[in-house]
NUFI-96396 format. One line per 10 residues: number of its first residue (from 1); their letters; for each residue y, x, z of C-alpha. Coordinates in steps of 0.05 Angstrom, whole numbers. Example, Ala and Ser with C-alpha at 12.3 -4.5 7.8 and 13.67 -1.06 7.14 Angstrom:
BEGIN
1) as) -90/246/156; -21/273/143
END
This chain:
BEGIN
1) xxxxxxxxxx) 685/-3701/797; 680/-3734/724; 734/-3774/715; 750/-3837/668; 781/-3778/625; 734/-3724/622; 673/-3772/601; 721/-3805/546; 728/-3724/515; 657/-3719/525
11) xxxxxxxxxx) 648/-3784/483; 701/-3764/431; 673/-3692/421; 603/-3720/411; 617/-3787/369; 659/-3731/337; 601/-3675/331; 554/-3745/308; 591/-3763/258; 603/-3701/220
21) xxxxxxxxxx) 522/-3692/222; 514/-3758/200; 574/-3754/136; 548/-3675/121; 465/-3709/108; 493/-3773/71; 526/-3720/23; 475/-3667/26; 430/-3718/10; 456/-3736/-58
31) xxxxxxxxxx) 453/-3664/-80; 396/-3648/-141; 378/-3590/-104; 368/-3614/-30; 319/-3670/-57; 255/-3641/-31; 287/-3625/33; 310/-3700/52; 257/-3739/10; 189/-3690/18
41) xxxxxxxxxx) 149/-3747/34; 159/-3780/-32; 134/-3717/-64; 78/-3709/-19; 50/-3770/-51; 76/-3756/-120; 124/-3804/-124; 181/-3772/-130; 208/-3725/-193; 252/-3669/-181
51) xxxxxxxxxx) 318/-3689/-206; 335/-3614/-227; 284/-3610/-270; 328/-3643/-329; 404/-3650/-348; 453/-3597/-348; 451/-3537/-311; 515/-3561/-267; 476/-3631/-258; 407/-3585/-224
61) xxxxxxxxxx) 458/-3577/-167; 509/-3621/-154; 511/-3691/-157; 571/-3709/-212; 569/-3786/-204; 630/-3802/-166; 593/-3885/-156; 537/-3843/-109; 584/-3816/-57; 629/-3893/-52
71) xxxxxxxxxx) 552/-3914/-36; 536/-3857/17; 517/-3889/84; 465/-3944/38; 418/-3894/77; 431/-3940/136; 410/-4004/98; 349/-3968/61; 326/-3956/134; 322/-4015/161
81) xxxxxxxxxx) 297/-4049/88; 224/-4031/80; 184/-4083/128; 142/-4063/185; 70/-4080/144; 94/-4036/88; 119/-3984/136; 52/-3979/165; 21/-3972/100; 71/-3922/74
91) xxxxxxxxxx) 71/-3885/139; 13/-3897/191; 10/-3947/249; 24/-3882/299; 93/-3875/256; 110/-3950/261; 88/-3958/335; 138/-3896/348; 184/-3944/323; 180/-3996/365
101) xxxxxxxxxx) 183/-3956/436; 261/-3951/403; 259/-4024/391; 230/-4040/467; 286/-4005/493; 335/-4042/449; 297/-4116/479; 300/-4090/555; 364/-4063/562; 408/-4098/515
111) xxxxxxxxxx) 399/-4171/560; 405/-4127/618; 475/-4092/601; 497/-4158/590; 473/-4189/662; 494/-4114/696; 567/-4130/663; 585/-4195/686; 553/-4200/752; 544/-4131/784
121) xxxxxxxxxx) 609/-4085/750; 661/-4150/779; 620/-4131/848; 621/-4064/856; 698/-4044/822; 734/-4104/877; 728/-4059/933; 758/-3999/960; 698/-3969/1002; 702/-3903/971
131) xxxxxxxxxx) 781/-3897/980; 770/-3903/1057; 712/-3860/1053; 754/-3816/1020; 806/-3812/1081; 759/-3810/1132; 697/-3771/1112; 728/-3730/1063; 681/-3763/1010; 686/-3740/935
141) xxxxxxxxxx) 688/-3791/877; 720/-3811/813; 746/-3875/790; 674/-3888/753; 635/-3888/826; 680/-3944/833; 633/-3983/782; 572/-3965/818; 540/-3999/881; 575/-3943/920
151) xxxxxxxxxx) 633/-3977/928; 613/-4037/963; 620/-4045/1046; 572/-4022/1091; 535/-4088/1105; 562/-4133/1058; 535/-4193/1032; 541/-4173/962; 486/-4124/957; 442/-4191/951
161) xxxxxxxxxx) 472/-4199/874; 437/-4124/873; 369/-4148/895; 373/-4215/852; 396/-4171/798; 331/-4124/806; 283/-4178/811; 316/-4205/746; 303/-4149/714; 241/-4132/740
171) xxxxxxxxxx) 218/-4198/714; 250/-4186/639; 223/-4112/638; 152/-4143/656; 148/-4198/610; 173/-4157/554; 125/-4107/561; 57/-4149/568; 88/-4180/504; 92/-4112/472
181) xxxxxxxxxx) 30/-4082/493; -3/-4155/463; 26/-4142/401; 14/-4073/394; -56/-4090/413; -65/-4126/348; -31/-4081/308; -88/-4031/325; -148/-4081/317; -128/-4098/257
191) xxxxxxxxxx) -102/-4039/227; -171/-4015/240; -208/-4075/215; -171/-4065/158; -164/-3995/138; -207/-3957/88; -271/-3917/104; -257/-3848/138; -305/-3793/166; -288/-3813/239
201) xxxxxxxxxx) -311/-3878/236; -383/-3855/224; -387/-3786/269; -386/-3773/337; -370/-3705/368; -431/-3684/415; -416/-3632/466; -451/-3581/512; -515/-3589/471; -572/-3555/512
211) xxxxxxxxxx) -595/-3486/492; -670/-3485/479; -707/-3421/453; -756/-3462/409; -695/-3475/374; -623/-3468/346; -568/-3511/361; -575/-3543/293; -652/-3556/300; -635/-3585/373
221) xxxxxxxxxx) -583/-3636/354; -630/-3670/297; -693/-3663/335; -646/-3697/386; -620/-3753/345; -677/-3772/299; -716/-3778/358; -663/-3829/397; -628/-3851/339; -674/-3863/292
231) xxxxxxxxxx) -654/-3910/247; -585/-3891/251; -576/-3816/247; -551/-3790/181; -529/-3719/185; -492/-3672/230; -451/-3606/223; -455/-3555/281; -391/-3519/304; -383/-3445/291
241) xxxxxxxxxx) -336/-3403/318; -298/-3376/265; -240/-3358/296; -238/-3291/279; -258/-3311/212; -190/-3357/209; -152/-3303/238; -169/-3262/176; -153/-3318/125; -90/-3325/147
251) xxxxxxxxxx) -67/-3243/147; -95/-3244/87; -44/-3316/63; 18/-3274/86; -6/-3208/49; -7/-3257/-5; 63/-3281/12; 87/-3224/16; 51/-3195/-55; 90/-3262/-94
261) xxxxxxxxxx) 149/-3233/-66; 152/-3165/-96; 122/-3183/-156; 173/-3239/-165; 230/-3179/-155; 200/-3132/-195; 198/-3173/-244; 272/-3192/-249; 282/-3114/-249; 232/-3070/-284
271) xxxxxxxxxx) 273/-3013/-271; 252/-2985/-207; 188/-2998/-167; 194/-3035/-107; 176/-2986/-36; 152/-3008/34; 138/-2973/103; 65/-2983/125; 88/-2994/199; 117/-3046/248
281) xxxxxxxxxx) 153/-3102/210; 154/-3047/151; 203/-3018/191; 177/-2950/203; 118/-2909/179; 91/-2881/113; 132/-2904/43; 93/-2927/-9; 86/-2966/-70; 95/-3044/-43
291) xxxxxxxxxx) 58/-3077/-99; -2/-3028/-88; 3/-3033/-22; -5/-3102/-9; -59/-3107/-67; -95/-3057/-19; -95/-3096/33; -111/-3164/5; -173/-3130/-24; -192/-3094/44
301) xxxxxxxxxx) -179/-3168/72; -224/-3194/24; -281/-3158/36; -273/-3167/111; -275/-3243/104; -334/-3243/65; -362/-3199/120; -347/-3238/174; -359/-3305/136; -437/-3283/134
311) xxxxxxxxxx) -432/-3260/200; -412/-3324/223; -465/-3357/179; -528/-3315/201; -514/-3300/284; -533/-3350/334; -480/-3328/372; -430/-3362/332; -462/-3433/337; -431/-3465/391
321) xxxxxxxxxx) -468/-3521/434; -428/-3571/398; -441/-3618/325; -409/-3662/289; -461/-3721/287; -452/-3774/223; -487/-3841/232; -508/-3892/180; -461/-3949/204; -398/-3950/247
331) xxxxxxxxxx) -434/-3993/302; -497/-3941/302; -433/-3890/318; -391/-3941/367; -469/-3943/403; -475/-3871/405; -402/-3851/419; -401/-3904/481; -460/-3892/519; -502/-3838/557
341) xxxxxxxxxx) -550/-3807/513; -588/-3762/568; -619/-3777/635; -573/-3707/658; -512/-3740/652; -471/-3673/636; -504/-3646/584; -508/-3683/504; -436/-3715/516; -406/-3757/467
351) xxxxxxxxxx) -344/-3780/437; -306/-3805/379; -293/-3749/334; -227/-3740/315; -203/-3753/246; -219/-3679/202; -145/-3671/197; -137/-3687/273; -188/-3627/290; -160/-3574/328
361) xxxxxxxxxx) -210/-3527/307; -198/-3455/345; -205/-3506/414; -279/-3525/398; -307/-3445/401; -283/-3455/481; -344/-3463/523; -347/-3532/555; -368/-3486/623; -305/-3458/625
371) xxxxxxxxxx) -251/-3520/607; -250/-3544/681; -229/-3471/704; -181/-3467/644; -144/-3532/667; -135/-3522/741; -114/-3448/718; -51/-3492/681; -43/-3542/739; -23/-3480/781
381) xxxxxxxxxx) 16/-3451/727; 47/-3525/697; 75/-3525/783; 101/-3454/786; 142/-3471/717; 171/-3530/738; 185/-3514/810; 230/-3444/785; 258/-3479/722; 299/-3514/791
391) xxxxxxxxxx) 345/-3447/794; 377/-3459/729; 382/-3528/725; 416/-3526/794; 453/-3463/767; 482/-3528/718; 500/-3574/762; 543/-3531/789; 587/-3527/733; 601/-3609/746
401) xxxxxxxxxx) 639/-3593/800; 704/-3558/787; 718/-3549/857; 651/-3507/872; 672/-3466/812; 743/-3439/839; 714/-3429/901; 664/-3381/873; 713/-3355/825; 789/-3366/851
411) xxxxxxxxxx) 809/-3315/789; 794/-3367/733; 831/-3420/772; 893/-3422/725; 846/-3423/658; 798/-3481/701; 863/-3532/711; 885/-3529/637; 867/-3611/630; 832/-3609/560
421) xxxxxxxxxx) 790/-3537/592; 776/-3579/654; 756/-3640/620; 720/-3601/574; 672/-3565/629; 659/-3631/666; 653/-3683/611; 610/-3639/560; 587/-3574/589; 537/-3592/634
431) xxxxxxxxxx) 497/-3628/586; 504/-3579/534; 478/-3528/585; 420/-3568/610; 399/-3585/532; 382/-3503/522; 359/-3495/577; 298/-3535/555; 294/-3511/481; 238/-3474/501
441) xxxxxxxxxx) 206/-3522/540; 156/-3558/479; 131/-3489/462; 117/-3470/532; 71/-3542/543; 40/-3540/488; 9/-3471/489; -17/-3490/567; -51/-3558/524; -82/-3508/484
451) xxxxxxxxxx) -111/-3467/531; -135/-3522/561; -181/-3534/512; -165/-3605/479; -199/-3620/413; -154/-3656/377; -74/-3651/349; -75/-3718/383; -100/-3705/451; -55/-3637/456
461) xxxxxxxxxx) 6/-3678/443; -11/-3733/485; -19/-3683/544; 33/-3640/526; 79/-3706/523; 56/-3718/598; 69/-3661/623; 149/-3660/593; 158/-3728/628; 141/-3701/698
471) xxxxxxxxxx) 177/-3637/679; 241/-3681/656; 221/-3728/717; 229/-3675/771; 282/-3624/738; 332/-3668/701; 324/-3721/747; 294/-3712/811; 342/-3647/815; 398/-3655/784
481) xxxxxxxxxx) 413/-3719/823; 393/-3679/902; 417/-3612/874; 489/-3641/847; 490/-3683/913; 477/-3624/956; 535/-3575/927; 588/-3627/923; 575/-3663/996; 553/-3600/1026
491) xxxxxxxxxx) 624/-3598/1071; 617/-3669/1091; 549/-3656/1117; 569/-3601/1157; 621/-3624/1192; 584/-3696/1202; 520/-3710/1256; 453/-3713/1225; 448/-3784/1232; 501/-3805/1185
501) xxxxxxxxxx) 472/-3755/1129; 423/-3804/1105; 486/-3855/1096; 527/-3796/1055; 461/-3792/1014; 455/-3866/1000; 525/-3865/977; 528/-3805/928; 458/-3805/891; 498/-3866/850
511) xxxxxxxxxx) 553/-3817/836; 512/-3773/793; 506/-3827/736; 571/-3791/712; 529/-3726/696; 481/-3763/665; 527/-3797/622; 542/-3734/587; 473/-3710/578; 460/-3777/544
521) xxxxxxxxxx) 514/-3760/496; 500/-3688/484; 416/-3703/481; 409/-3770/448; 471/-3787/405; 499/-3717/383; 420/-3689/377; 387/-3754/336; 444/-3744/292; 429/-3676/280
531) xxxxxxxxxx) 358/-3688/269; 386/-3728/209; 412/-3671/184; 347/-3625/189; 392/-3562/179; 338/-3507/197; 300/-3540/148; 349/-3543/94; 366/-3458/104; 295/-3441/104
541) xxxxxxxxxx) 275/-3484/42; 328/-3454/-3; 307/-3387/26; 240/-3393/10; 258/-3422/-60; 293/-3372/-71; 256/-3307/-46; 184/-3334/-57; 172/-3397/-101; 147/-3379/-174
551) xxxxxxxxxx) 107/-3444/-186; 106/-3524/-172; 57/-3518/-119; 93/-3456/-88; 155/-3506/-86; 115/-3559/-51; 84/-3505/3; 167/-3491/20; 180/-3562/38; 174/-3568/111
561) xxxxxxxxxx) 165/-3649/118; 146/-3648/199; 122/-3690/236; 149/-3755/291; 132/-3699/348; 102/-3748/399; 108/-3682/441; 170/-3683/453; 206/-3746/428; 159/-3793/471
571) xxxxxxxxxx) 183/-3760/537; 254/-3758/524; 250/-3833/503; 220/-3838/577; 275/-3803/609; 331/-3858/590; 283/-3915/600; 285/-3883/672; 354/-3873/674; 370/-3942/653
581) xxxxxxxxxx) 314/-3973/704; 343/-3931/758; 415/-3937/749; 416/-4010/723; 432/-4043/782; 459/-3984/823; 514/-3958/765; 513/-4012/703; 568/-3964/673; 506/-3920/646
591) xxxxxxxxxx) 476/-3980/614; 520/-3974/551; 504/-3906/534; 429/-3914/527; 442/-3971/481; 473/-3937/433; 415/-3883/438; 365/-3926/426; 400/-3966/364; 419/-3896/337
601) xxxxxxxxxx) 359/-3868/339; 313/-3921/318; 360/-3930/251; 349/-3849/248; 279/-3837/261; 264/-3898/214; 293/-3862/161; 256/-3804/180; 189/-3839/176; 203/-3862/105
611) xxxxxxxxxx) 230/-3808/71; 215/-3748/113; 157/-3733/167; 79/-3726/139; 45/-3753/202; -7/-3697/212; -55/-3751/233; -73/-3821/253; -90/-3840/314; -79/-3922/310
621) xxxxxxxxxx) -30/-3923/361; -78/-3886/420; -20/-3865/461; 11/-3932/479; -26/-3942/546; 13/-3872/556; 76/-3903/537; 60/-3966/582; 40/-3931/639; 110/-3885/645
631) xxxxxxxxxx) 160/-3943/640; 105/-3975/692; 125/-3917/734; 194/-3906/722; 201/-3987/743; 167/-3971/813; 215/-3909/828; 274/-3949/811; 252/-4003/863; 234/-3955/912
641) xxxxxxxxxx) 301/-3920/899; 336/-3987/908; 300/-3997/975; 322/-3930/1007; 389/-3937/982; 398/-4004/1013; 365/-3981/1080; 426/-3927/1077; 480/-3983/1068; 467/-4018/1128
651) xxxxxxxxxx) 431/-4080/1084; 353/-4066/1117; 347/-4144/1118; 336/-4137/1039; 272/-4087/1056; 217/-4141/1056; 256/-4167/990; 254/-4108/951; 185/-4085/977; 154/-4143/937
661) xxxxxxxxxx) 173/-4117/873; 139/-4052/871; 75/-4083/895; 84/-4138/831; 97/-4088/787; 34/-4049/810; -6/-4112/801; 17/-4127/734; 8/-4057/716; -60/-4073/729
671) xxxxxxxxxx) -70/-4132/702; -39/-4094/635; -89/-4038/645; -157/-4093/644; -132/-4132/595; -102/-4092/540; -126/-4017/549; -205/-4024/532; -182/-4038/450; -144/-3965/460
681) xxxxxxxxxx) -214/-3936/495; -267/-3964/468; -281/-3985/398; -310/-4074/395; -382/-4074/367; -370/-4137/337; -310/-4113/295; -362/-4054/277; -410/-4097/250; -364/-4128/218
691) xxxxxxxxxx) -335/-4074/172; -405/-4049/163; -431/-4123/134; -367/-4118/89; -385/-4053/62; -454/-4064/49; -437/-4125/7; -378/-4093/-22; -403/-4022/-43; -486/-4037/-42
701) xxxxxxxxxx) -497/-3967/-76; -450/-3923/-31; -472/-3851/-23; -437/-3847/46; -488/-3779/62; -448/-3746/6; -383/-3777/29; -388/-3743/103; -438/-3671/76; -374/-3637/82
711) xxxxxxxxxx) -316/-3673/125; -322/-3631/186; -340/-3566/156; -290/-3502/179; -224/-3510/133; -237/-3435/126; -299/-3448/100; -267/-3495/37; -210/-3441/29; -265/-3387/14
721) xxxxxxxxxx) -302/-3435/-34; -365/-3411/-2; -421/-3456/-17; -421/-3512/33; -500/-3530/27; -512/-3461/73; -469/-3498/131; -487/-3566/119; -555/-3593/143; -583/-3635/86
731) xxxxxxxxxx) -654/-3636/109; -671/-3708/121; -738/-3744/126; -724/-3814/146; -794/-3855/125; -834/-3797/159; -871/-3809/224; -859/-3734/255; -801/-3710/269; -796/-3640/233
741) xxxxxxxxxx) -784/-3576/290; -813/-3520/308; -840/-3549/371; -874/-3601/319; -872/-3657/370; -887/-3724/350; -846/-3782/344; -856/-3814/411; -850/-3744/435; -896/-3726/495
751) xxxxxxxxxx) -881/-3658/503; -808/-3662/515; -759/-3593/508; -766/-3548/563; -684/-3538/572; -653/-3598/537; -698/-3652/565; -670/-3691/504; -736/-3719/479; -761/-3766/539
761) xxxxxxxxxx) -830/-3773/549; -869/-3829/519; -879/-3891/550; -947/-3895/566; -939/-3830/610; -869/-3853/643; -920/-3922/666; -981/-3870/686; -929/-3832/730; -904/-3913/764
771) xx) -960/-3925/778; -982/-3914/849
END
């Protein structure tokens, strides 16, 4: 077991392993040459000049003014300078909304610590429960368990400081949040009231269009729409699939790549012509000429693009039943994008299109037939990942116990019981282990979100966010804390009678705090300070800068700024608001710990957000409900956690106490859920109308048809220049009385579509067939 000891290594190595991150960026930073790696969003907007592009040669590199490096950790006050309104205009209200899940965890736990500290440690460490236990049940423990609520008598009195404790902080958690989600409710209303036009505001995405053989998709969806909408419909843009066609464009960007590169060589020496091998990784195969080569290709690329580009134009095959559809004002598209626009409820869906940038475009050539088979295909798989990722992680818990360890290997006994080795494997390994275990984790989650069949960057990271917090939920949790149990009580549960295992349960689930503990300190101090330091970043940009760039622009394409990574910072935020909620009133030592995560990181990731990470899109804040909804869940298991625990410690007076919580926590979930989520769903007419009446008197003579003909066009379509009028529809009669197809219906339409059923009949037939 952990002792006092081993977690203060632990703590030493990684304040230790933090601190040398955070000293190596502050000096990195000040380099000439590292400026695009640490401050790439600056020149993403073009504010920022490349301080090696003047001064002496030695100047380009290294930073000669002695004042800069007395000043080195200003980073810290720069941080926290900027204020949030001009953060979210710098940055994005997703960016600065981040922020303040950081900030929540600083305003729940911090008065909690404070209450655990002085009421419950005092209770728990003035008894000697565990020392008994120790005699007579052969019990395992350190002198931290003597913190927790596993030291207190069977019985005693004093677990009612535990259940005032939890309804205290039930109470503070619950109030803080409604106050949170309020504010953050407002942020988003008016950060949309107030920010300037985009694309998304005017266009809804319509899927599984009907086929009909009078007509093509693209004839469908305006027949549709002038006929329904029609004083509102603008334009639309059908979806192709162009997959293949993107495939192409991007062989053909390496070849490119890879062309700069050997001309850039050959060019320094003119001596000897550079030679390739036409096979795997040009590894193997045929040597030739690697400047003709890859001129060869890029040509034979060419032409296939322009193939496959008119392909992709001319087949019907390559239309999906899916358009972009642009209104004339953002309430005609709030109408549209909130209501059922068929009588057949599952075909002509809408919704909000994502912003162009937001698009996940190789997602919207997947049939909308086949998305519901695609996603319980990843249920089954998303529950065969998680349930065998259990053998390693229990594999790690093993290595907390020292005991188990020379058992299973008696030979490395004498290397084990060195103090700093021993301290070493119990204080720091484990969480060290468990951390790459789950490198690959991201990757993994969100290639299943892709296959799934989401639309958007958004949506993909939203679900792939999800899905890490039940994966964290039930491995790092859920398993770590019956695993751990299991292996170090298994003697005392085989020599005891199955009624008193439930008791030896209750008692050690608080004893695995200490393992926690050190996965706190390897995950979230030691890792956000290495974020700081972006160090794969760093290698690869001077790699690239040096192998590949020959221009400005080629420089700019190096910089790798990335991105907030809802993905997979979201959930691990998550996991210590559990831990905290869970072990707050059962071991208050933990409390500390996540403190100092959540100060460290927000000061990071602020920085970050500033000077760093190019938000890939803007979502105004969509995921909060998320956000809400997981610390919503993470209260309930703490309470219920609490209740079985106390059953186990002979307190089942406390049950109809502690049962009250979850069922107030529910209901304010609830009452959360009705009164805040609809401005995260669905978007207020009246603040529509509003913008629109602004506009109009603002910008009278806006050409907003020109300003949306090519927003949601294929990006491979812009990279090939090809003319955009062949995939736009610009045919638009609005004054007319017919609507324009080849089925050349009338307005009021009496001979509706024989497949799509779009065009409803008129009215004086729909009162012919009422009558009786």
């Amino acid at each position: 077991m952990a002792t006092f000891g081993d977690i203060g290594l632990a703590a030493g190595i990684n304040i230790l392993s933090a601190l040398v991150f955070l000293i190596a960026f502050a000096i990195l930073r000040l380099q000439p040459f590292n400026d695009r790696v640490y401050f790439p969003k600056w020149y993403l907007k073009g504010l920022r000049e490349s301080p090696t592009h003047s001064g002496a040669f030695v100047k380009k590199i290294v930073n000669l003014d002695w004042r800069s490096y007395i000043r080195f950790l200003n980073w810290v006050p720069d941080a926290l300078k900027m204020p949030e309104p001009e953060l979210i205009d710098h940055a994005g209200l997703d960016s600065a909304v981040y922020l303040r899940i950081y900030l929540l965890g600083l305003k729940i736990f911090v008065p909690m610590t404070l209450l655990a500290w002085a009421i419950l440690v005092p209770v728990n460490w003035t008894n000697n429960t565990l020392e008994k236990s120790k005699v007579t049940n052969k019990l395992q423990y350190s002198d931290i368990d003597k913190l927790s609520i596993s030291n207190v008598p069977f019985g005693s009195n004093r677990f009612w400081a535990h259940i005032v404790m939890a309804y205290a902080f039930t109470f503070w958690a619950c109030y803080i949040l409604r106050k949170e989600y309020a504010t953050v409710t407002a942020m988003r209303l008016h950060f949309i009231a107030s920010e300037r036009r985009r694309p998304d505001q005017f266009t809804v995405l319509v899927k599984n269009v009907p086929l009909d053989p009078d007509e093509s998709v693209s004839e469908s969806v305006e027949h549709f729409f002038l006929v329904n909408h029609p004083d509102h419909y603008l334009t639309h843009q059908v979806v192709f699939n162009a997959n293949k066609l993107a495939q192409l464009v991007k062989e053909k960007q390496k070849k490119q790549n890879w062309l700069d590169y050997y001309q850039i060589k050959y060019s320094r020496n003119q001596s000897k012509r550079l030679m390739t091998k036409t096979g795997f990784l040009g590894l193997c195969g045929e040597k030739v000429d690697a400047i003709d080569h890859h001129t060869a290709e890029i040509e034979r690329l060419s032409k296939e693009i322009a193939e496959e580009t008119k392909r992709v134009k001319n087949d019907p095959k390559s239309i999906m039943p899916a358009a972009f559809v642009s209104f004339k004002t953002r309430w005609a598209a709030a109408v549209c994008a909130q209501t059922q626009q068929s009588r057949n409820p599952t075909v002509w869906l809408t919704e909000w299109a994502p912003e162009p940038r937001d698009v996940y475009w190789d997602n919207l050539a997947i049939p909308y037939v086949s998305l519901s088979i695609r996603r319980l295909i990843v249920s089954v798989a998303f529950f065969f990942l998680t349930f065998f990722f259990m053998i390693p992680i229990t594999i790690v818990q093993s290595l907390a116990n020292i005991e188990d360890i020379e058992k299973t290997a008696p030979f490395l006994k004498p290397i084990i019981e060195v103090p700093f080795i021993k301290s070493f494997i119990q204080g720091f390994l484990p969480g060290i282990a468990l951390k790459i275990f789950l490198i690959v984790l991201p990757t993994i989650l969100m290639l299943m979100s892709k296959f799934e069949g989401f639309l958007s960057i958004s949506s993909l990271e939203r679900r792939s966010a999800m899905r890490y917090y039940i994966f964290n939920f039930v491995n790092v949790f859920l398993v770590s804390v019956i695993a751990g149990t299991a292996l170090q009580q298994l003697k005392s549960f085989i020599h005891k009678s199955a009624s008193t295992i439930p008791t030896t349960i209750g008692v050690a689930i608080p004893m695995k705090a200490t393992f926690f503990i050190t996965y706190i300190m390897v995950d979230g101090w030691a890792g956000v300070a290495g974020e700081i330091l972006r160090l794969k970043p760093l290698i690869i940009f001077h790699l690239k800068n040096f192998f590949l760039v020959k221009t400005e622009k080629d420089r700019e394409e190096a910089m790798d700024p990335g991105s907030i990574g809802f993905d997979t910072g979201e959930p691990q935020i998550q996991l210590y608001f559990l831990l905290g909620l869970v072990y707050a009133v059962v071991t208050p030592v933990l409390l500390p710990f996540i403190l100092i995560f959540f100060a460290l990181a927000y000061v990071v990731f602020r920085h970050q957000i500033i000077n760093v990470y190019n938000q890939e899109y803007e979502s105004a804040a969509a995921f909060w409900p998320d956000v809400h909804g997981r610390i919503i869940s993470a209260m309930v298991f703490s309470q219920l956690i609490l209740m079985g625990l106390m059953s186990t410690k002979g307190a089942a007076r406390s049950t109809p106490f502690l049962i009250t919580l979850p069922i107030l926590t529910i209901y304010f979930h609830k009452f959360c859920k009705g009164r805040y989520e609809p401005a995260f769903i669905r978007y207020p007419l009246q603040e529509a109308m509003m913008k629109d009446t602004l506009e109009r008197a603002r910008e009278p003579n806006l050409n907003l048809k020109g300003y949306l003909h090519d927003a949601y066009i294929h990006p491979v379509f812009k990279y090939n220049e090809y003319d955009e009028d062949d995939l736009t529809h610009e045919k638009l009669e609005q004054e007319t009385e017919l609507v324009p197809t080849k089925r050349q219906s009338r307005r009021n339409t009496p001979v509706p579509s024989k497949i799509s059923g779009g065009s409803s009949p008129s009215l004086p037939d729909v009162q012919e067939n009422l009558q009786p």
